[in-house]
C-alpha angles and dihedrals in degrees: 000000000000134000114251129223133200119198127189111184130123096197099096101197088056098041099052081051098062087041086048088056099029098060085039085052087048103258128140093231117208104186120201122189094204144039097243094052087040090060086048098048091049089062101042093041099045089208120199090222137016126209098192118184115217096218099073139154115237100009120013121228099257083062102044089050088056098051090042088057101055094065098023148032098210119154109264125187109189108222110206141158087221126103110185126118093233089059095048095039081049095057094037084052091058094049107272115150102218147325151243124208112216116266094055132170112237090224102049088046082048092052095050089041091059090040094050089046093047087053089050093052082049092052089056098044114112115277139187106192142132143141124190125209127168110302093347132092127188110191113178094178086067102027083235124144113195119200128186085334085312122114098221110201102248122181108243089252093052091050091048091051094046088045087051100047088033095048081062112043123203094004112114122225132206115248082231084056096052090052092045096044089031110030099031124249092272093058097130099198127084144262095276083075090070091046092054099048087049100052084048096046083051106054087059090048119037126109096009098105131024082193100073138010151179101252122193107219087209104232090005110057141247139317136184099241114208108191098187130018101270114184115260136168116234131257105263084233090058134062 
């Protein structure tokens, strides 16, 4: 069965390009002009990835991303004209899974549609994992995060980046090794990416243990500090 595409985008010349590649690439290809019929569309197509552009009629992408992540974790790349860090760390911040600057090279987009769908296959694979601190657990084998006895709603890449930290306590990673260990090698964004996960992951985390934190190693990375020797389960990949 084939692979199906959503693109939002209201420019028409763009938008029959990447038609034009993505069948020949062997995706079923929904268009929409708009953010509003984009977000329909994303519900009634099911698509297997999304290319959403920011500067959209109706509802801009920003927004659409936001309303497509509270009910699914499809792989969304945004598509904008715009350059600056603040546009690529905003959609990054609603969910988005990576982005491509206009002009873009088809290659290059194809290449980063098949890696982000690679890593979403990777985020449904069976898993047996989960690790246990005071007042935290991390079970990859549901995608639930519990905090203080609550389930907090955690997107599937902030939970792999908290299991991996987590799975080696005290010892501080490189942003450029958690995208490699977390992302994939072929994760084609940059280190911001890291620093984005980490301040979300934070606001759901700070202040609930004195036992354990997210500790920035400042111009090295990050670590998951452990101050005592709190129980935990290992990990089922590890003795």
């Amino acid at each position: 069965m084939n692979k199906k595409a959503l693109v939002i985008e209201d420019d028409k010349n763009i938008a029959e390009l990447l038609r034009l590649y993505l069948e020949k690439d062997g995706f079923e290809v929904s268009i929409a002009s708009d953010g509003g019929a984009g977000l329909r569309l994303a519900g009634e197509v099911e698509p297997d990835v999304i290319l959403l552009d920011i500067m959209l009629p109706v509802m801009d992408g920003w927004q659409v991303c936001k309303e497509i992540r509270r009910s699914s974790q499809v792989p969304i790349i945004m598509l904008t004209a715009k350059g600056e860090t603040y546009d690529k760390v905003s959609g990054l911040e609603m969910g988005a899974d990576d982005y491509v600057t206009k002009p873009f090279e088809v290659k290059e987009l194809l290449a980063r549609i098949h890696a982000v769908m690679r890593r979403a296959d990777g985020v449904a694979a069976p898993v047996e994992k989960k690790l246990v601190y005071d007042k935290l657990v991390i079970n990859l084998d549901s995608y639930e995060l519990i905090v203080n006895g609550r389930k907090i709603d955690t997107p599937p890449k902030e939970m792999e980046l908290l299991y991996h930290l987590a799975a080696s306590p005290n010892r501080v990673f490189t942003r450029n090794q958690l995208l490699d260990e977390v992302w994939g090698f072929d994760y084609f964004g940059d280190s911001r990416t890291v620093d984005v996960h980490i301040k979300r992951l934070r606001e759901k985390l700070e202040g609930v243990s004195d036992q354990w934190s997210l500790k920035t190693v400042w111009g090295v990375g990050y670590k998951f500090e452990v101050n005592d020797s709190p129980e935990q389960d290992a990990p089922a990949d590890k003795k």
